[in-house]
PyMOL Python script that loads the backbone (N, CA, C, O; Angstrom):
from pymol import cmd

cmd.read_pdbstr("""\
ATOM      1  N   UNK A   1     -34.559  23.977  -0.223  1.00  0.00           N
ATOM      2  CA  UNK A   1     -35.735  24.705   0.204  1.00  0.00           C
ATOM      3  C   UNK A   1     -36.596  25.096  -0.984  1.00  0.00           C
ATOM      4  O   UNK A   1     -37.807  25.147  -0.769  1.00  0.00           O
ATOM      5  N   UNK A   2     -36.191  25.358  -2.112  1.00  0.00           N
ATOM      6  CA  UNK A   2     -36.867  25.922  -3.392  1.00  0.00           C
ATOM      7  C   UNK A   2     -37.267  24.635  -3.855  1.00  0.00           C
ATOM      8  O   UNK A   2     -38.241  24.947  -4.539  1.00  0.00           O
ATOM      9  N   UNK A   3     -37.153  23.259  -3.948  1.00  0.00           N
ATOM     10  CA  UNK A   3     -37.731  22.074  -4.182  1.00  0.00           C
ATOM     11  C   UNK A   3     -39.190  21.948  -3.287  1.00  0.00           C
ATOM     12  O   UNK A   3     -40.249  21.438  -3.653  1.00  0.00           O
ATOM     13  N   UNK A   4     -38.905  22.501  -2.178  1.00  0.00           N
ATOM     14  CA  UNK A   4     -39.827  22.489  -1.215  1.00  0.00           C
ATOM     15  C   UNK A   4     -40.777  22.929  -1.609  1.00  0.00           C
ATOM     16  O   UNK A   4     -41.693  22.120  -1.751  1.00  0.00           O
ATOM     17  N   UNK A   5     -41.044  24.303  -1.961  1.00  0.00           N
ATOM     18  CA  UNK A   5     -41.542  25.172  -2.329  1.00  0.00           C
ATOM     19  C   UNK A   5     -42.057  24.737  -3.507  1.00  0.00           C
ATOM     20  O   UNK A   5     -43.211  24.310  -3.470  1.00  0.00           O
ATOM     21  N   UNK A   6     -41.536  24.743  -4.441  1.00  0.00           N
ATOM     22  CA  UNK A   6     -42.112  23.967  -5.997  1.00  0.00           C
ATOM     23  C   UNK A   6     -42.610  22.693  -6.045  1.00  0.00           C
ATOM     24  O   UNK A   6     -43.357  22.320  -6.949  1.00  0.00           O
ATOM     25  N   UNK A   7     -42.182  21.862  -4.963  1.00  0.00           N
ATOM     26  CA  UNK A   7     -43.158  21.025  -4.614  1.00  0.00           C
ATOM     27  C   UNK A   7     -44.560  21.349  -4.296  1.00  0.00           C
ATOM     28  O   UNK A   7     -45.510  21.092  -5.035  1.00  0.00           O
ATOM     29  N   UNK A   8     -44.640  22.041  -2.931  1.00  0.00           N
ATOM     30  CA  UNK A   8     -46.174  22.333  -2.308  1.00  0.00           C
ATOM     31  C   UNK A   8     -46.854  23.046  -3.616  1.00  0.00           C
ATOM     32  O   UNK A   8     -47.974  22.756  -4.037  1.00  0.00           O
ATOM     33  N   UNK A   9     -46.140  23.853  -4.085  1.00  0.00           N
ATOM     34  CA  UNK A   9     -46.930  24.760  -5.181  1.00  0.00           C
ATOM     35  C   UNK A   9     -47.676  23.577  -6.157  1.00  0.00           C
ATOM     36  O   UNK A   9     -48.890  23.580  -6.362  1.00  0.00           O
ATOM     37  N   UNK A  10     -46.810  22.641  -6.679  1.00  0.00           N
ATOM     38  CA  UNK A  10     -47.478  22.044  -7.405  1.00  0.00           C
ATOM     39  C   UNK A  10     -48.553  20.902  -7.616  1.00  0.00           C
ATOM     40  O   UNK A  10     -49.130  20.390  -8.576  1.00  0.00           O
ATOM     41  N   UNK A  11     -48.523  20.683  -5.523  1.00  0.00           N
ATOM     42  CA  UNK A  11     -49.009  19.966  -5.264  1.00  0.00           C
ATOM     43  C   UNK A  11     -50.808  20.902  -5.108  1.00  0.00           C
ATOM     44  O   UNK A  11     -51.941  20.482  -5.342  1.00  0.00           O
ATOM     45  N   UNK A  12     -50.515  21.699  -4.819  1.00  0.00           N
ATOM     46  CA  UNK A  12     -51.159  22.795  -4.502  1.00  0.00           C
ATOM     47  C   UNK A  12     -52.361  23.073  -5.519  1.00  0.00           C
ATOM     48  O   UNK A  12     -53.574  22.870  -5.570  1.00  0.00           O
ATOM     49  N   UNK A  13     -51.198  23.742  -6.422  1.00  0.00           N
ATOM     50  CA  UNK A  13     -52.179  23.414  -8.151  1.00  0.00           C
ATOM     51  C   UNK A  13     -52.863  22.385  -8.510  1.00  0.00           C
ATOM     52  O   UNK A  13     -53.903  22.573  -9.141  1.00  0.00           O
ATOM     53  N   UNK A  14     -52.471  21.174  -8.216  1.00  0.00           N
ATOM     54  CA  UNK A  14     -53.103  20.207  -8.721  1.00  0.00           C
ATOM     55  C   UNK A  14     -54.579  19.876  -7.687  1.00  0.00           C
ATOM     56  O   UNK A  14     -55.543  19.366  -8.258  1.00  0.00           O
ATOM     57  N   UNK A  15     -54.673  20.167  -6.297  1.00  0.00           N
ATOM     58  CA  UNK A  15     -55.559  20.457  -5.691  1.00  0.00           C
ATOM     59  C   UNK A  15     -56.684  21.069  -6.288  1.00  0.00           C
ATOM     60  O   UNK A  15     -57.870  20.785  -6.115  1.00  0.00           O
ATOM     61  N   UNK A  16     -56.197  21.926  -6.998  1.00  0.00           N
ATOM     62  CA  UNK A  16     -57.198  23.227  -7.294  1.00  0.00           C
ATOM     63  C   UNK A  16     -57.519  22.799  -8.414  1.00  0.00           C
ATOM     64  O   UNK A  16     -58.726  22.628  -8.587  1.00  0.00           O
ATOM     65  N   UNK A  17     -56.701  22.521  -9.406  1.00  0.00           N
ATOM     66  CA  UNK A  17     -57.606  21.701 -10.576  1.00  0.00           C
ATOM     67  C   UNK A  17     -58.340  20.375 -10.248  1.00  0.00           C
ATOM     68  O   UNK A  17     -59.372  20.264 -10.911  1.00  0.00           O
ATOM     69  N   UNK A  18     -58.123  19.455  -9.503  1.00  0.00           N
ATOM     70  CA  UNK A  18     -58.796  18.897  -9.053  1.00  0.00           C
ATOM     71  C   UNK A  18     -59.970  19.165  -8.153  1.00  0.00           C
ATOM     72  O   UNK A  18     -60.595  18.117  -7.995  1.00  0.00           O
ATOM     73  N   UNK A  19     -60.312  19.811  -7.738  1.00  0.00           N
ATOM     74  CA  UNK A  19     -61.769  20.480  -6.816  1.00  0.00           C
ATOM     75  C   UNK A  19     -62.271  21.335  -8.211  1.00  0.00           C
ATOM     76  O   UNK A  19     -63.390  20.912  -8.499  1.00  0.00           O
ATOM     77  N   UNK A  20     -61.942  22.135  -8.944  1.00  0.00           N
ATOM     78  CA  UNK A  20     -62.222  22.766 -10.162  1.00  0.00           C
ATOM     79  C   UNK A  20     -62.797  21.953 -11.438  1.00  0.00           C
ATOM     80  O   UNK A  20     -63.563  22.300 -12.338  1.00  0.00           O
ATOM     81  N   UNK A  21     -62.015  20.532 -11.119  1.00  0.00           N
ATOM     82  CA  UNK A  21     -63.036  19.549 -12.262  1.00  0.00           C
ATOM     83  C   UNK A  21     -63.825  18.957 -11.661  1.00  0.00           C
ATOM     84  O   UNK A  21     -64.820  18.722 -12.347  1.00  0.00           O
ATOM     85  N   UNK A  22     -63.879  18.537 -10.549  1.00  0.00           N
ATOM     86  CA  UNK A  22     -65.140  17.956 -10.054  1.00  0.00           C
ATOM     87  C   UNK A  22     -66.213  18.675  -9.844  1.00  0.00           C
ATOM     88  O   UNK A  22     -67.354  18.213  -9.879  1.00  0.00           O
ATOM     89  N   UNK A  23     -65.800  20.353  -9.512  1.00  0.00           N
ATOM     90  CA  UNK A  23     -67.140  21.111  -9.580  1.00  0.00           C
ATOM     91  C   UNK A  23     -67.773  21.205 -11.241  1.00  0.00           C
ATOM     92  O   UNK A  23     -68.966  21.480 -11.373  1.00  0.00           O
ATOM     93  N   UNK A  24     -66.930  20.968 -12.444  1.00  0.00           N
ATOM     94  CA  UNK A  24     -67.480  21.207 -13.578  1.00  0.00           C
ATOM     95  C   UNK A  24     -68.230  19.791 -13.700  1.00  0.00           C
ATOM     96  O   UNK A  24     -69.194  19.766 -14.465  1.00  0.00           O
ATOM     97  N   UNK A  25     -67.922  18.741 -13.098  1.00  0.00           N
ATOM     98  CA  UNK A  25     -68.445  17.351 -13.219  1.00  0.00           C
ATOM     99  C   UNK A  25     -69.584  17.327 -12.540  1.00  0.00           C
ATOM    100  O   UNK A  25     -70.589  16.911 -13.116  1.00  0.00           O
ATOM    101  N   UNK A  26     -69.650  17.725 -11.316  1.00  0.00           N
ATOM    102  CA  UNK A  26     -71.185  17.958 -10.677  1.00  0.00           C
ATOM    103  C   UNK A  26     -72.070  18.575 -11.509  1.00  0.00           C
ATOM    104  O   UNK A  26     -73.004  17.925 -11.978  1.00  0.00           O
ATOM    105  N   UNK A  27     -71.856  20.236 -11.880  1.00  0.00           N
ATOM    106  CA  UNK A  27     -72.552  20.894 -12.877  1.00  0.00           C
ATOM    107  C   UNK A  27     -72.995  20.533 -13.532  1.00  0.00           C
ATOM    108  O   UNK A  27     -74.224  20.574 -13.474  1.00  0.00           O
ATOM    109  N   UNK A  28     -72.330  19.890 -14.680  1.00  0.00           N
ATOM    110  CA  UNK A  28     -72.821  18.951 -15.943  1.00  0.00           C
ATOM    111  C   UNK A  28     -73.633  18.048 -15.391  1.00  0.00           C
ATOM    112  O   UNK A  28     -74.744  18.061 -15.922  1.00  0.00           O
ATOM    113  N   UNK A  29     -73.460  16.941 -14.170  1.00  0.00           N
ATOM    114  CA  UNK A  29     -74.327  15.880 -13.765  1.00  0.00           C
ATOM    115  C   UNK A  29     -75.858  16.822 -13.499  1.00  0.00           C
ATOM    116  O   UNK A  29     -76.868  16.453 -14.097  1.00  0.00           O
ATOM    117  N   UNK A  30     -75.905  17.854 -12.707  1.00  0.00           N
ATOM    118  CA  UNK A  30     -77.141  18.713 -12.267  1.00  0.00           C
ATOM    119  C   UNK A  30     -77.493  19.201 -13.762  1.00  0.00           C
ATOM    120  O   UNK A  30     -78.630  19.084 -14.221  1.00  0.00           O
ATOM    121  N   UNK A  31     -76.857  19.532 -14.186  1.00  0.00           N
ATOM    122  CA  UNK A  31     -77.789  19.991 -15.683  1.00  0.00           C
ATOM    123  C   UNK A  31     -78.206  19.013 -16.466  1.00  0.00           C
ATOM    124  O   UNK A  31     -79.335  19.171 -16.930  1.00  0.00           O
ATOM    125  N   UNK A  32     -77.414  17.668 -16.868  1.00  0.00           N
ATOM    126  CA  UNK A  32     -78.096  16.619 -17.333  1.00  0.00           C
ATOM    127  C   UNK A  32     -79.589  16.053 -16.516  1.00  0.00           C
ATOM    128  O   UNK A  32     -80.645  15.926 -17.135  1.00  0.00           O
ATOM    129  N   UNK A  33     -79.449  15.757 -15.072  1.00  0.00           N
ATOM    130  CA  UNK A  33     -80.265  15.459 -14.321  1.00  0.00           C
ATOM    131  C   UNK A  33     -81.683  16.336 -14.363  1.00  0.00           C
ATOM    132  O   UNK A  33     -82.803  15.827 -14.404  1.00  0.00           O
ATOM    133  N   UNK A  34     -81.332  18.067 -14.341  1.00  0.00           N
ATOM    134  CA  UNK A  34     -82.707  18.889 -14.786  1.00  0.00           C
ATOM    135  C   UNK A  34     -82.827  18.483 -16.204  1.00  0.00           C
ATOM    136  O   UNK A  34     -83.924  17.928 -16.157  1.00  0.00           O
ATOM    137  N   UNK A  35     -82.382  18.372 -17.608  1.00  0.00           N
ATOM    138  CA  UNK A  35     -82.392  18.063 -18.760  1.00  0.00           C
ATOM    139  C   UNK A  35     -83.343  17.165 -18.871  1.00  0.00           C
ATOM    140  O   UNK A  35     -84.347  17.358 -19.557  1.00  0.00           O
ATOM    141  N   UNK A  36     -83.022  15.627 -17.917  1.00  0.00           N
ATOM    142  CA  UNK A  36     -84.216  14.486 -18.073  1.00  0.00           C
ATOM    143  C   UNK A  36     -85.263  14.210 -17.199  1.00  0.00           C
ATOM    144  O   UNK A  36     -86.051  13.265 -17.227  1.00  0.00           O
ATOM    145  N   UNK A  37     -85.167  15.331 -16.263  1.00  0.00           N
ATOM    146  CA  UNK A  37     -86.448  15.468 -15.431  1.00  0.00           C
ATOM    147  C   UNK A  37     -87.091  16.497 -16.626  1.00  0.00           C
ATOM    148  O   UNK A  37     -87.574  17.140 -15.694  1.00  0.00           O
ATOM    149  N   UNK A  38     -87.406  17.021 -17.469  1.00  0.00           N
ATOM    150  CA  UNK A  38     -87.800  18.315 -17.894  1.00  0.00           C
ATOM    151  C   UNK A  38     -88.688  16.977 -19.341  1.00  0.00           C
ATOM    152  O   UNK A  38     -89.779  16.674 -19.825  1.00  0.00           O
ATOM    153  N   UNK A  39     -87.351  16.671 -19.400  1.00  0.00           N
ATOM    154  CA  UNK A  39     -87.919  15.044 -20.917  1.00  0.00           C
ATOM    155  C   UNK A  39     -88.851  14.161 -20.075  1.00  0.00           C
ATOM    156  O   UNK A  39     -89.909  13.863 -20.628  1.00  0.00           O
ATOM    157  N   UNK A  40     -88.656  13.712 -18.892  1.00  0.00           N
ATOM    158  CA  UNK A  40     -89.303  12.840 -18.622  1.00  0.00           C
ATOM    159  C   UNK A  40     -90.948  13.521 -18.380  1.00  0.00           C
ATOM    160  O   UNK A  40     -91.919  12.872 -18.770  1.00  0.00           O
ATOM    161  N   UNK A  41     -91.146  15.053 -17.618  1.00  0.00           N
ATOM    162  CA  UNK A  41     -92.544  15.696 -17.238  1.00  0.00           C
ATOM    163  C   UNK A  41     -92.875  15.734 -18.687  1.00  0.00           C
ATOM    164  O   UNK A  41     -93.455  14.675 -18.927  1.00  0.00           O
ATOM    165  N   UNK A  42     -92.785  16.428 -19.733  1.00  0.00           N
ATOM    166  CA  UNK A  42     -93.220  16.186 -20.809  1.00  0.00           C
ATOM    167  C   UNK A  42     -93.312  15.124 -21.378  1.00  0.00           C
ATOM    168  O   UNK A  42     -94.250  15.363 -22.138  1.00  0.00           O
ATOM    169  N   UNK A  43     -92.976  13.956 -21.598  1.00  0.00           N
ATOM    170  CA  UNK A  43     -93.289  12.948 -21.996  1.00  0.00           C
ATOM    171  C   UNK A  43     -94.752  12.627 -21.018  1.00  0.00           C
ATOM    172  O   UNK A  43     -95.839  12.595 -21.596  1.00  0.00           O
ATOM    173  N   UNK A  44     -94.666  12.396 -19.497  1.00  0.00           N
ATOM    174  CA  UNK A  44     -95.775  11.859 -18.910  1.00  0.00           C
ATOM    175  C   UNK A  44     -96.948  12.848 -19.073  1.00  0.00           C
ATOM    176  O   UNK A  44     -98.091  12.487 -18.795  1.00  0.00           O
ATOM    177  N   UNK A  45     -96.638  14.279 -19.588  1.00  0.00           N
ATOM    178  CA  UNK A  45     -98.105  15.163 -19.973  1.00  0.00           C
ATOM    179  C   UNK A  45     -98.490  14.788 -21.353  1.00  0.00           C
ATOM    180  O   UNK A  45     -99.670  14.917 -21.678  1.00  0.00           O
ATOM    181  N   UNK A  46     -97.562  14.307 -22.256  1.00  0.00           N
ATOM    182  CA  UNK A  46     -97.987  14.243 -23.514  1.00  0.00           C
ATOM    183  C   UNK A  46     -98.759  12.859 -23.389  1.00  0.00           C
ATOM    184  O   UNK A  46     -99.872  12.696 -23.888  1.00  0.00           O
ATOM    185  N   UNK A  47     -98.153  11.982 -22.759  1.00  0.00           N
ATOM    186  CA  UNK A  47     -99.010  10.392 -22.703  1.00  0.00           C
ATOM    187  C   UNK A  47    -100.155  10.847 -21.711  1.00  0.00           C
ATOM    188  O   UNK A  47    -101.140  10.125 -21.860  1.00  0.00           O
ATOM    189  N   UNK A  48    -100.322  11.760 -20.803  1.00  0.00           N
ATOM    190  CA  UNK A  48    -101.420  12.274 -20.328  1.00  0.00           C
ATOM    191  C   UNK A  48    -103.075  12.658 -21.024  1.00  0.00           C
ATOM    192  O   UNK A  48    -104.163  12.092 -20.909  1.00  0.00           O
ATOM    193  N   UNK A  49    -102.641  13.841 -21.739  1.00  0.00           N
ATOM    194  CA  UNK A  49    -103.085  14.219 -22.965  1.00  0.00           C
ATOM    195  C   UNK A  49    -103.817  12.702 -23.830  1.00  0.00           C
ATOM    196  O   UNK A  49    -104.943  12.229 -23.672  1.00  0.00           O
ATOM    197  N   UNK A  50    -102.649  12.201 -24.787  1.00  0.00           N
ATOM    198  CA  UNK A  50    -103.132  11.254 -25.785  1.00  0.00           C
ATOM    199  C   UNK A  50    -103.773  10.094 -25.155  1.00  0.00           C
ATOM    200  O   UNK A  50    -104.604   9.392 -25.730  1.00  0.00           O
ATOM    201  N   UNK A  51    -103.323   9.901 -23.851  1.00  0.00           N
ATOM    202  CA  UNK A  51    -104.411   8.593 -23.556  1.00  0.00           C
ATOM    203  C   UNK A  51    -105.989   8.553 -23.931  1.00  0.00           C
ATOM    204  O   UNK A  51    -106.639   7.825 -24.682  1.00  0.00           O
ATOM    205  N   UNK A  52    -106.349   9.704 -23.045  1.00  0.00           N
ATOM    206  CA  UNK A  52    -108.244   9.242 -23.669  1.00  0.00           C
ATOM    207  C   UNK A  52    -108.161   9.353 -24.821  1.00  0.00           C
ATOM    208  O   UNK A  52    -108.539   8.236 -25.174  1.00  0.00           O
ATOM    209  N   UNK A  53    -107.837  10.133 -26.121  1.00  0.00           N
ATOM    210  CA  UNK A  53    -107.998  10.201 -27.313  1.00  0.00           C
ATOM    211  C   UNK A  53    -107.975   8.918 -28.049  1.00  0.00           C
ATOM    212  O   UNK A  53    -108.936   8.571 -28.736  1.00  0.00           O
ATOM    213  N   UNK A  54    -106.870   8.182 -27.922  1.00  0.00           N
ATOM    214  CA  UNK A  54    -106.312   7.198 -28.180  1.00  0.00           C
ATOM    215  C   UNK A  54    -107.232   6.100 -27.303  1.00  0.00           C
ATOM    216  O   UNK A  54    -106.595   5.059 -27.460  1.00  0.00           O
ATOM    217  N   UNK A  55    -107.945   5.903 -26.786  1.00  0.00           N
ATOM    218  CA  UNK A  55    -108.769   4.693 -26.146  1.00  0.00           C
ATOM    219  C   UNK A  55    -110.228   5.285 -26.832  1.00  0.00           C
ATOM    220  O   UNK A  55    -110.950   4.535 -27.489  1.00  0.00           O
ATOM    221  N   UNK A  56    -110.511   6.490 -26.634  1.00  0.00           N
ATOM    222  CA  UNK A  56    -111.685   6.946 -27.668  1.00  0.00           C
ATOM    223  C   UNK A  56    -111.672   6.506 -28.942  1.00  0.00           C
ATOM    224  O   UNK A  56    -112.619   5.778 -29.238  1.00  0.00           O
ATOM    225  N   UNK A  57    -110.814   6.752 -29.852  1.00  0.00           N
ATOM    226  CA  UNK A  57    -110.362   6.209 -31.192  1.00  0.00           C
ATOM    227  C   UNK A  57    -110.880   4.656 -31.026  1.00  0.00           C
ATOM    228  O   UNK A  57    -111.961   4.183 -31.378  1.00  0.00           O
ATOM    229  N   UNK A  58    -109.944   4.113 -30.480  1.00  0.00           N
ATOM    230  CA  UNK A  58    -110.188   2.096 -30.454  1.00  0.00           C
ATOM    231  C   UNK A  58    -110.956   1.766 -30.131  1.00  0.00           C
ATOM    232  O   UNK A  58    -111.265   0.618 -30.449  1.00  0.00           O
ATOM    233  N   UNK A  59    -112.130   2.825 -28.948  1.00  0.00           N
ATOM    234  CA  UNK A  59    -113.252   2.214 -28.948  1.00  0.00           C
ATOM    235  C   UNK A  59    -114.593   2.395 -30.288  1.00  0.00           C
ATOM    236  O   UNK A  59    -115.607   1.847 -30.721  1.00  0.00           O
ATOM    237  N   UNK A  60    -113.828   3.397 -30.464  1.00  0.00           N
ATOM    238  CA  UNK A  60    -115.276   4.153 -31.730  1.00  0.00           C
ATOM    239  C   UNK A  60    -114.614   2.840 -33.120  1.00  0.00           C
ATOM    240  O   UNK A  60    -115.269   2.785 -34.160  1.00  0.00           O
ATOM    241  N   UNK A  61    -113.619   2.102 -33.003  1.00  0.00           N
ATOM    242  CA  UNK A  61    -113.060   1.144 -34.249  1.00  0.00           C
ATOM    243  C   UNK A  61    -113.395  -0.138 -33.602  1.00  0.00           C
ATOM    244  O   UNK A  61    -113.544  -1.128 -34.320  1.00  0.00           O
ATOM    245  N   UNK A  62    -113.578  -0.259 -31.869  1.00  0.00           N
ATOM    246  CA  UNK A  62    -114.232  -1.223 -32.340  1.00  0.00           C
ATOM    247  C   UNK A  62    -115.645  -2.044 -32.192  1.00  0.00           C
ATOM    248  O   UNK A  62    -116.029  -3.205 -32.331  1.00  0.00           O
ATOM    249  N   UNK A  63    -116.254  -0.637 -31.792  1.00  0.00           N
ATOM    250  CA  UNK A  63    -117.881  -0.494 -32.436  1.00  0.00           C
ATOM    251  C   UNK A  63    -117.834  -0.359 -33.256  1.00  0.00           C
ATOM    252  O   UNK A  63    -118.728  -1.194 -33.396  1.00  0.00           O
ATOM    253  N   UNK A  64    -117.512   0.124 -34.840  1.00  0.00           N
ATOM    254  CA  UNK A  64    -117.513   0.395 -36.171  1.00  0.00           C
ATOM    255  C   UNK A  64    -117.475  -1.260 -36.457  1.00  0.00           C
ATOM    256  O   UNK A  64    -118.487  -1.806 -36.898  1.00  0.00           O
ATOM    257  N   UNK A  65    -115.858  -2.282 -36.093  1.00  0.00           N
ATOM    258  CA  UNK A  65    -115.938  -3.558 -36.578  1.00  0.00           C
ATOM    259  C   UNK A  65    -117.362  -4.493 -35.950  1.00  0.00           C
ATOM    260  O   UNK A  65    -117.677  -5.502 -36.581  1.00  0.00           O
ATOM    261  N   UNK A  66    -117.967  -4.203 -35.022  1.00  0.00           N
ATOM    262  CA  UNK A  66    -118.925  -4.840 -34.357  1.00  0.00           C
ATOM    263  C   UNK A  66    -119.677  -4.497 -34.877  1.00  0.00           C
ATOM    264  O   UNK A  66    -120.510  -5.390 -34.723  1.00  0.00           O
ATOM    265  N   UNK A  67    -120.288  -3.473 -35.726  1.00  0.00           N
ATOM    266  CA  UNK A  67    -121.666  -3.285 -36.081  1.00  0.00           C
ATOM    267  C   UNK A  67    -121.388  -4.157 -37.752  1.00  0.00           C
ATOM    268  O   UNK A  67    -122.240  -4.927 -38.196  1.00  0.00           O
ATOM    269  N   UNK A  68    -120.044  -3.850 -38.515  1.00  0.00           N
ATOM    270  CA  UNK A  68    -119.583  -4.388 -39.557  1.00  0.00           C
ATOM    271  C   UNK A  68    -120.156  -5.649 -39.658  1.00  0.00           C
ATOM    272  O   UNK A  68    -120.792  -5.869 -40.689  1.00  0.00           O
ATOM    273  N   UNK A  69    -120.067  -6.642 -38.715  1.00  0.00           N
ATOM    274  CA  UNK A  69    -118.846  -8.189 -38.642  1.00  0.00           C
ATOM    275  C   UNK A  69    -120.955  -8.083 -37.894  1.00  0.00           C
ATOM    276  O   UNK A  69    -121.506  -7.708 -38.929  1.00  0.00           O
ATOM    277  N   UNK A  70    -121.459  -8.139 -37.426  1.00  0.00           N
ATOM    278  CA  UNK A  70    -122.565  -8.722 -37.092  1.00  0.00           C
ATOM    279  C   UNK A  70    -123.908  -8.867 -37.997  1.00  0.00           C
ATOM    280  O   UNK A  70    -124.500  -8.076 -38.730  1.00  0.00           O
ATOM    281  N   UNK A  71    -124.201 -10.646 -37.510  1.00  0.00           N
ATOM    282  CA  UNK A  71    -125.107 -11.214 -38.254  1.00  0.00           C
ATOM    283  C   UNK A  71    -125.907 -11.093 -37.894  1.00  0.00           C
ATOM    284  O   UNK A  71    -126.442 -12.126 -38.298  1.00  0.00           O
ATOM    285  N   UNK A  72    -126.710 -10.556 -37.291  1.00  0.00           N
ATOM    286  CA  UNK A  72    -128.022 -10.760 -37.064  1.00  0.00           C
ATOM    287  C   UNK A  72    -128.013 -11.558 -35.405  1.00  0.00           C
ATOM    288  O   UNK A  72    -128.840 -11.304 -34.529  1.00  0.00           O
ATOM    289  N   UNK A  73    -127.509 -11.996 -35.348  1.00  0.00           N
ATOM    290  CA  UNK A  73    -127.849 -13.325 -34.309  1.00  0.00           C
ATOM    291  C   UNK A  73    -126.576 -12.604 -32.723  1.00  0.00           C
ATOM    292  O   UNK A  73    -125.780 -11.666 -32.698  1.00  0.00           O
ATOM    293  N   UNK A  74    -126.938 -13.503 -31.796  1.00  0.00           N
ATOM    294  CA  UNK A  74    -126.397 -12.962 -30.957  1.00  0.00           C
ATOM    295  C   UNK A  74    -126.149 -14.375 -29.826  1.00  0.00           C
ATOM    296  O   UNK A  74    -127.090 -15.027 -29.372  1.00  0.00           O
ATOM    297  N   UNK A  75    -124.674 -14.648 -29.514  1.00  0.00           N
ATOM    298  CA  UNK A  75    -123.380 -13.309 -29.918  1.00  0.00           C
ATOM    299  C   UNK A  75    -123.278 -13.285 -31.022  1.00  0.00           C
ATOM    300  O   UNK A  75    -123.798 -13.979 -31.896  1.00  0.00           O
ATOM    301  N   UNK A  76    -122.342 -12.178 -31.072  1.00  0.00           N
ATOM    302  CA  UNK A  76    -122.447 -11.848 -32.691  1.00  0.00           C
ATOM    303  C   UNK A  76    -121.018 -12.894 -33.202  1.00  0.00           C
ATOM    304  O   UNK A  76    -120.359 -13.842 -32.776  1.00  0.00           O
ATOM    305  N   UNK A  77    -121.096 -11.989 -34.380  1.00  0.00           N
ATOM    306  CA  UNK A  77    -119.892 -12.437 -35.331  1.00  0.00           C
ATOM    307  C   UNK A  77    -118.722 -13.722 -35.086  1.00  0.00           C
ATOM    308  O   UNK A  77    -118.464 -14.783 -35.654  1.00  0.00           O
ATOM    309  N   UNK A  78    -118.277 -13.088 -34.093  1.00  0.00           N
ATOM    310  CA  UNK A  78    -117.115 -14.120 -33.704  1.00  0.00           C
ATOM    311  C   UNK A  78    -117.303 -15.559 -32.915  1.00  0.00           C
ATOM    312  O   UNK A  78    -116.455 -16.428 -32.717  1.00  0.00           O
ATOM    313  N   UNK A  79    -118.689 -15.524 -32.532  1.00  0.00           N
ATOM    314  CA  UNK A  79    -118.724 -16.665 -31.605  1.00  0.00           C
ATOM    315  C   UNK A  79    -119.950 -17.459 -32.610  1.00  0.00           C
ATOM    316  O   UNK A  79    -120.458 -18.542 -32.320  1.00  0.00           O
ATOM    317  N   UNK A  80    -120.218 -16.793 -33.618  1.00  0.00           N
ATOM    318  CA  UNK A  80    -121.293 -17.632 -34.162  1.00  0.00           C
ATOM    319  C   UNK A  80    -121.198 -17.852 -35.360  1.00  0.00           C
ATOM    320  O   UNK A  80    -122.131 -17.641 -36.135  1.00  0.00           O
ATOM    321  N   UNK A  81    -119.904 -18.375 -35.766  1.00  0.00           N
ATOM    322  CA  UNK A  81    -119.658 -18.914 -37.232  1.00  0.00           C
ATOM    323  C   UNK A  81    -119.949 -20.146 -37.183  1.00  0.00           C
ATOM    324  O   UNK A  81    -119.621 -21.079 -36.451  1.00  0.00           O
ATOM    325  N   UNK A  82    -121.087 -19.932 -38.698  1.00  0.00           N
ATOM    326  CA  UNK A  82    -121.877 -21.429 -39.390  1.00  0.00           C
ATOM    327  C   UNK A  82    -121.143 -21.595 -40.501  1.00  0.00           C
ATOM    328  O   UNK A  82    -121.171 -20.882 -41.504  1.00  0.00           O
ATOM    329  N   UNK A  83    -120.224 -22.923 -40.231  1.00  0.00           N
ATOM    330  CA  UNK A  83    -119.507 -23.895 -41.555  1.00  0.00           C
ATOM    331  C   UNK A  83    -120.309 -24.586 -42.025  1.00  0.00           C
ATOM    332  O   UNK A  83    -120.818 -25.241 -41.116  1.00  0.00           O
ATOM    333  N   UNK A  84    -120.760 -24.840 -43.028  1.00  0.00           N
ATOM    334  CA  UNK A  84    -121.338 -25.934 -43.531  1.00  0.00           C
ATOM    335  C   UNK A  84    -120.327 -26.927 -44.024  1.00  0.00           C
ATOM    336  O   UNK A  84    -120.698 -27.992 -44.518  1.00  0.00           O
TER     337      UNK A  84
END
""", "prot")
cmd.dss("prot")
cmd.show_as("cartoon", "prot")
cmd.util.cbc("prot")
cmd.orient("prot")
């Protein structure tokens, strides 16, 4: 009868650590999961943000090379190279 007993008990225990690590395994999964939702909203506000800047920039560089690079003639530069 005391086998019995130290059986269920230990079967028992191991129940409980088992439901006890899977709740620490969920936890951790929900806190990682808020962790890269939190990385991912900041990342898409920061590429939010820098987009127009960053297309403003390349366009103001490449009117700067277009006014550079042009001959006179039209189209310009790139479509109207004279080799002799």
């Amino acid at each position: 009868m005391a086998w019995r007993q130290l059986f269920l008990a230990s079967c028992l225990s191991a129940a409980v650590l088992l439901t006890t690590e899977n709740r620490q395994k969920l936890c951790a999964d929900e806190l990682r999961r808020e962790y890269y939702k939190e990385q991912r909203n900041e990342f898409e506000n920061f590429v939010e943000e820098k987009s127009p800047e960053q297309e403003e920039r390349s366009q103001e560089a490449i009117e700067q090379w277009c006014q550079w690079h042009y001959d006179g003639l039209y189209p310009s530069y790139l479509y109207n190279r004279h080799h002799i």
